[in-house]
FIPA-512917 format. One line per field, with one value per residue (C-alpha): x, y, z. Coordinates in Angstrom, 3 decimals. Example, Ala and Ser with C-alpha at 12.3 -4.5 7.8 and 13.67 -1.06 7.14 Angstrom:
east: 12.300/13.670
north: -4.500/-1.060
up: 7.800/7.140
% end
This chain:
east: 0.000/0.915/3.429/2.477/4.757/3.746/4.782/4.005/5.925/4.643/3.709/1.336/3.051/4.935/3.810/2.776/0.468/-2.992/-5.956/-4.325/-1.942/-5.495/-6.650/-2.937/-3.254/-6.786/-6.461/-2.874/-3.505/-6.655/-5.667/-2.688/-5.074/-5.663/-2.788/-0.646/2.694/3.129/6.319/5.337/8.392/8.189/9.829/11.724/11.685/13.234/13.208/11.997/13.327/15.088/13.079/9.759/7.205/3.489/0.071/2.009/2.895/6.884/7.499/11.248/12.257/13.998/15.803/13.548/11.266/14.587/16.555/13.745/12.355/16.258/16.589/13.288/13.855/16.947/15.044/11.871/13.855/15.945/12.184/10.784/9.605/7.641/4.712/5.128/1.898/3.139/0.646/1.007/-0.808/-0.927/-1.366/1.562/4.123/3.755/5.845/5.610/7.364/5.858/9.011/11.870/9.638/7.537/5.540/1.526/0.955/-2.029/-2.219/-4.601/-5.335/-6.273/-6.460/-4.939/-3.979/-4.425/-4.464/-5.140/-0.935/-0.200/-2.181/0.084/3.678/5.614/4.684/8.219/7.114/3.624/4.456/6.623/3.541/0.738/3.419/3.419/-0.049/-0.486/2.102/-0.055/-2.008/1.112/2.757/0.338/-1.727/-1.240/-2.503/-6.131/-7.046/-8.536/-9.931/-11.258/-14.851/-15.972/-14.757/-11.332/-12.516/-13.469/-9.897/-8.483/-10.833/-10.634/-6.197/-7.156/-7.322/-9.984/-12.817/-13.286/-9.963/-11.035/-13.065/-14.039/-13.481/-13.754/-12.470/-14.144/-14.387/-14.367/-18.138/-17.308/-14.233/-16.390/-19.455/-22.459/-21.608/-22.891/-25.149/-24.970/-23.280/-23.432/-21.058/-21.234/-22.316/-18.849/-17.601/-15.213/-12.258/-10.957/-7.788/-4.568/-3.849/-2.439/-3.234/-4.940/-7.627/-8.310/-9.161/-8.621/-12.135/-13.658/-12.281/-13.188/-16.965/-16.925/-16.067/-19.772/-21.112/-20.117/-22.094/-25.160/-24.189/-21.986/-20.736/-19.765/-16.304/-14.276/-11.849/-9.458/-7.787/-5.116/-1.116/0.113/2.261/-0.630/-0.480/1.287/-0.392/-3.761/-2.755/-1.259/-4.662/-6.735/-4.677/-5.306/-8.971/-8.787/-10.844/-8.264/-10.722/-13.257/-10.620/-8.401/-6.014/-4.921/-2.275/-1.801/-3.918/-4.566/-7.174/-8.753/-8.548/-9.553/-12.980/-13.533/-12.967/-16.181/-18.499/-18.273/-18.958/-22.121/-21.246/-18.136/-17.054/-14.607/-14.079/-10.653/-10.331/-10.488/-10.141/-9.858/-13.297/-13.254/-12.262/-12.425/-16.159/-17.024/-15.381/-17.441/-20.690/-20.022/-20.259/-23.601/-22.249/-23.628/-20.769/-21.007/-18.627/-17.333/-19.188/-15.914/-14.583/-14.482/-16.389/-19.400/-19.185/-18.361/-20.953/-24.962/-26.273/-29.497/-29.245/-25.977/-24.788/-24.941/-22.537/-22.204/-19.922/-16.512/-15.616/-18.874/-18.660/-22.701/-23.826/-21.200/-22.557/-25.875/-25.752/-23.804/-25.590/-29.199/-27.718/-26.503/-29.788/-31.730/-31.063/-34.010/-32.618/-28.909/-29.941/-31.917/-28.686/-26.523/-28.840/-28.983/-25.028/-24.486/-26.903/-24.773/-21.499/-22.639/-22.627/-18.673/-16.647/-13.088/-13.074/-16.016/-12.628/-10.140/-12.655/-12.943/-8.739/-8.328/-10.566/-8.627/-5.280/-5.997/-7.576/-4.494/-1.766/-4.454/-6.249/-10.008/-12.239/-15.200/-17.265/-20.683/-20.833/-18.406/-18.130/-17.505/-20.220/-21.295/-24.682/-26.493/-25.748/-22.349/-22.194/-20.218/-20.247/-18.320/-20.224/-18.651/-19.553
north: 0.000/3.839/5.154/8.354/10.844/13.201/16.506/17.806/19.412/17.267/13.879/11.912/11.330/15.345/17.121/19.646/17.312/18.778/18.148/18.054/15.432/13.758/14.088/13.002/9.432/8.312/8.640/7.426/4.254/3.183/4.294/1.684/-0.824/-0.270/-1.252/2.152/2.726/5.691/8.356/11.128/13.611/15.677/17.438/16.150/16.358/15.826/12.157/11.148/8.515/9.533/6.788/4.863/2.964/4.249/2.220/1.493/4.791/5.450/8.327/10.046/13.450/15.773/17.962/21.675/24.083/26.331/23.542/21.427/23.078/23.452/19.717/18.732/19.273/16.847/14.562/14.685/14.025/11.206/9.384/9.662/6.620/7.760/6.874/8.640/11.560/13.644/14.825/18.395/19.044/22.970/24.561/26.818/27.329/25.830/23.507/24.267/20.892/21.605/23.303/20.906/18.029/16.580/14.209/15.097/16.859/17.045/20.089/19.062/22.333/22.701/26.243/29.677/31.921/35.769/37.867/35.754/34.611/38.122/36.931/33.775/34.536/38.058/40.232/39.381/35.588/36.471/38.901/35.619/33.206/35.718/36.507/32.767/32.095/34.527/32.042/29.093/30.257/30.235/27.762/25.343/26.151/22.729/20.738/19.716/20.835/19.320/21.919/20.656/22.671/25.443/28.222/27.086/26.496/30.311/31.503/29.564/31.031/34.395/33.809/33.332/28.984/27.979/26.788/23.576/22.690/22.278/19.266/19.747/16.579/17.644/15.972/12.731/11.249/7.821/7.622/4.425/5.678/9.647/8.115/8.905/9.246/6.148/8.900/12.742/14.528/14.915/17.260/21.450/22.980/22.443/24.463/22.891/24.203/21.874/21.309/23.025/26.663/29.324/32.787/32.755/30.706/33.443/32.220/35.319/36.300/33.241/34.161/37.137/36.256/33.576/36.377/37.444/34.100/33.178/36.409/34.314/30.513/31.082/27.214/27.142/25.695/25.736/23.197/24.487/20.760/20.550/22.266/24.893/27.366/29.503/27.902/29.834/33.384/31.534/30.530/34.375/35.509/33.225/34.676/37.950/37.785/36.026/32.608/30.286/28.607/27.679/27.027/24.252/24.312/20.880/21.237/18.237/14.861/11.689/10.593/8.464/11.386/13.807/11.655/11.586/15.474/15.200/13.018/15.223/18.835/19.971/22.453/23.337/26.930/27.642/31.170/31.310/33.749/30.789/26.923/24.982/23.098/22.762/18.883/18.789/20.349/17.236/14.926/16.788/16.063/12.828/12.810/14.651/18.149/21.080/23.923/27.205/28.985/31.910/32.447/32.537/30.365/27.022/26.901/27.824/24.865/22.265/24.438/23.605/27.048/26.373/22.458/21.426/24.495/28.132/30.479/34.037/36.984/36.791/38.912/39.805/38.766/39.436/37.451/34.629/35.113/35.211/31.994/30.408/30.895/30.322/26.726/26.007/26.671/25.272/21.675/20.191/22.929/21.932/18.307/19.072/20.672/17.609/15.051/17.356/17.250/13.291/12.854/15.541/13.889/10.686/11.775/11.988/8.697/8.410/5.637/7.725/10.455/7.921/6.875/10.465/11.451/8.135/9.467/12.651/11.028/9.165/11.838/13.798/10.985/10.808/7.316/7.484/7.168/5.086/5.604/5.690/8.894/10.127/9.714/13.618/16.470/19.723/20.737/23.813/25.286/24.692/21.954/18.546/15.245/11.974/8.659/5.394/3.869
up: 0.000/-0.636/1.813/3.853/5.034/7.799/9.065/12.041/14.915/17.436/17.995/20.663/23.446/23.235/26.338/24.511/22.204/21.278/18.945/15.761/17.761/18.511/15.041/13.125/14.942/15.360/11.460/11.009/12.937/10.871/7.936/8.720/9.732/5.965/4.536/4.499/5.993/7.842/8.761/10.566/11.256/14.083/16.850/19.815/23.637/27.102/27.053/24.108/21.599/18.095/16.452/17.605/16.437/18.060/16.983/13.931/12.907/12.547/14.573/13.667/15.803/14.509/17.175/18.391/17.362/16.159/14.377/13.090/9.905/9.010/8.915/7.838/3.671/3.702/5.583/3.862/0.468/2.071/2.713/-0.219/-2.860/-6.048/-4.694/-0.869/-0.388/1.772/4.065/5.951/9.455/9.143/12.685/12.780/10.450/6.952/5.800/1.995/0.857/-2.648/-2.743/-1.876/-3.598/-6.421/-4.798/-4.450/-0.936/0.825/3.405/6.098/7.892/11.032/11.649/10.665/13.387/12.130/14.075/17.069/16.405/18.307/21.688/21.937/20.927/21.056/17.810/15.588/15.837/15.551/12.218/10.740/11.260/9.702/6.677/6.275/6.440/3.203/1.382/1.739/-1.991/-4.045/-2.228/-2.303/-5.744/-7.280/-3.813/-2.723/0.810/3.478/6.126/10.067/9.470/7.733/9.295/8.119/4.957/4.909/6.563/3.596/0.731/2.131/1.654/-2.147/-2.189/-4.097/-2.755/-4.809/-3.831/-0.187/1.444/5.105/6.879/10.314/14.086/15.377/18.445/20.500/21.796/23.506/25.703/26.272/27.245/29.145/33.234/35.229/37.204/37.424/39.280/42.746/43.506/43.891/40.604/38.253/35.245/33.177/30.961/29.223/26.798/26.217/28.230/25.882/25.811/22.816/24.807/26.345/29.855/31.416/30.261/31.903/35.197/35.164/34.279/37.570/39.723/38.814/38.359/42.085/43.508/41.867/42.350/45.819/45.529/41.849/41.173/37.489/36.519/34.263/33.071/30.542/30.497/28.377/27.926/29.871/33.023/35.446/33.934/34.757/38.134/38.158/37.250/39.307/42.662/41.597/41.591/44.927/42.813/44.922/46.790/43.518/40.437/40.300/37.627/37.323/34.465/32.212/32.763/31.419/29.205/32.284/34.550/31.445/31.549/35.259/35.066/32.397/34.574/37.466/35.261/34.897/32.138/29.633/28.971/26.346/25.909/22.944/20.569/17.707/16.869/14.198/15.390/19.401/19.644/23.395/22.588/21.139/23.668/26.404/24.121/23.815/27.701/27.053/28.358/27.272/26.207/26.436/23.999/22.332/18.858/16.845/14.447/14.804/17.965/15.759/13.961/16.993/18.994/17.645/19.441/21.218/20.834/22.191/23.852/23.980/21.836/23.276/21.684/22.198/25.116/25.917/29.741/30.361/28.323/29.150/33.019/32.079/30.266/32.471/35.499/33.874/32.982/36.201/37.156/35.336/35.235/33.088/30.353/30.407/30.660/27.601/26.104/27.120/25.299/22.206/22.618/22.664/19.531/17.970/19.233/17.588/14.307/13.959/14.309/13.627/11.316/9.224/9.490/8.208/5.446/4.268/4.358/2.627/-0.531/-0.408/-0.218/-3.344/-5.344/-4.354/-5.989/-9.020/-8.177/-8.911/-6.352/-6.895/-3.707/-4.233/-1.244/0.394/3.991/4.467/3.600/4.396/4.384/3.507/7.450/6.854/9.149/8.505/9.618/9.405/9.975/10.156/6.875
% end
């Protein structure tokens, strides 16, 4: 079968592994269930092997952030058959191997930062990743796209890529291992934050909304559960407010410990400037927890408003309190919400995911592709789903 060769800075088991870590192996692995043998080139890290095997997937690091995109080329050309797709996670820099290579390459993007780049990094770096984002058209004018949802789609159009060159195959998730709790929750009303701390999530505006949210529900506690390179300013930030005694910020967890986190929330608050689609949205649906989220993009699309969740305008701290706190109290109504989650959780499975990058990644080395329907589509809301065919 085809050979795949991946880039991505980081890999699984890298501490500072996110969704598009998620996403690159819950497809990698099946899609080498399938028959295809997988490289994904990546980053290194205290500790970590130069060379591993992981679910099947080849896993080669290439030293840091700084040297890595010098070495990559070299080592991309060093790997390649005539028959290798390369396959490009973009969710920072680009790694525009149409340039050093001839083989097809399929860009699978994630997300484009914008503006948003100058809330997580200092504005030099930031100015380098938004120059680079503008290079993806010219770069890449040959390739197919895939986009996560359609609000990528539209960062991508609105850069000057073609909009029938872009499928939307967006995130899945395991409905078996995020499952329904055994029973509610018993516990003082919970808020839950959950996934990687940067500043660009933007959790500064959530704790600033439970200092008002507390004057109405006195026993309300927030989890804030994942690491990041926004930790300590949150814990900062948290002390400040004097919230000690109702946030814990946990820092990184385990997926068993990520799950137990779910069954004892009542409701999830994500507040970031942007995503790519919200994939810890949909793991808390899938738990049948109602979310209630920033209307920006890609939270719109993980984020049904009014049937899995609430969206509110970004920043707008009213209406994030007032939301909040009418959910909390209102349990039939953010049961209602939760229920209206699940069902909308179930309609994305990974191997639907696999199915749908599989299609691409033959269209994009010219093989014809007989499937009656493809397991991806978008419908006229702009939604998409994935279903296990």
């Amino acid at each position: 079968m085809r050979p795949l060769l991946i880039l991505n800075e980081r890999d699984i088991r890298h501490p500072n592994a996110g969704g598009a870590e998620v996403n690159l192996f819950e497809v990698t692995r099946r899609l080498v269930a399938l028959g295809y043998r997988a490289t994904l080139i990546c980053t290194s890290f205290a500790g970590a092997a130069a060379e591993e095997t992981i679910d099947g997937i080849r896993v080669v690091r290439l030293g840091n952030r700084l040297t890595y995109y010098l070495q990559l080329p070299p080592r991309v050309r060093r790997e390649l058959t005539p028959d290798t797709v390369i396959i490009e996670h973009l969710c920072k820099l680009p790694f525009c191997a149409p340039l050093y290579t001839k083989v097809p390459v399929l860009p699978i993007t994630h997300h484009l930062f914008g503006a948003t780049a100058f809330w997580q990094v200092p504005w030099p770096v930031a100015a380098v990743v938004v120059a680079a984002e503008w290079l993806i058209p010219p770069v890449y004018r040959r390739c197919q796209f895939i986009a996560v949802s359609p609000s990528t789609k539209h960062d991508l159009i609105e850069r000057g890529v073609a909009a029938a060159r872009i499928r939307v195959v967006p995130n899945g998730v395991d409905t078996e291992r995020y499952c329904l709790p055994a029973r509610e929750s018993d516990g003082p009303p919970t808020l839950l934050a959950l996934g990687r701390v940067e500043p660009y999530k933007r959790i500064d505006v959530m704790l600033q909304a439970l200092v008002r949210i507390r004057e109405q529900v006195p026993a309300v506690r927030l989890m804030v559960v994942g690491g990041g390179t926004g930790l300590d300013a949150v814990r900062d930030h948290v002390r400040r407010l004097g919230l000690g005694d109702c946030v814990t910020c946990t820092g990184f967890v385990g997926e068993q410990e990520k799950i137990q986190h779910l069954h004892s929330a009542h409701l999830v608050l994500n507040t970031s400037e942007k995503e790519g689609w919200g994939l810890t949205v949909l793991e808390a649906a899938a738990c049948g927890l109602a979310t209630v989220a920033s209307d920006v993009p890609g939270l719109r699309d993980a984020v049904r408003d009014g049937r899995t969740g609430v969206l509110v305008p970004h920043g707008d701290a009213e209406s994030l309190v007032r939301s909040a706190v009418e959910l909390l109290r209102d349990h039939q109504r953010c049961r209602q919400l939760g229920r209206g989650a699940r069902q909308w959780a179930e309609r994305f499975s990974w191997a639907g995911v696999a199915e749908a990058t599989r299609q691409c990644i033959e269209e994009a080395a010219g093989a014809p592709c007989q499937a009656e329907r493809p397991a991806w589509f978008e419908g006229e809301d702009g939604t998409a789903e994935v279903r296990q065919s």
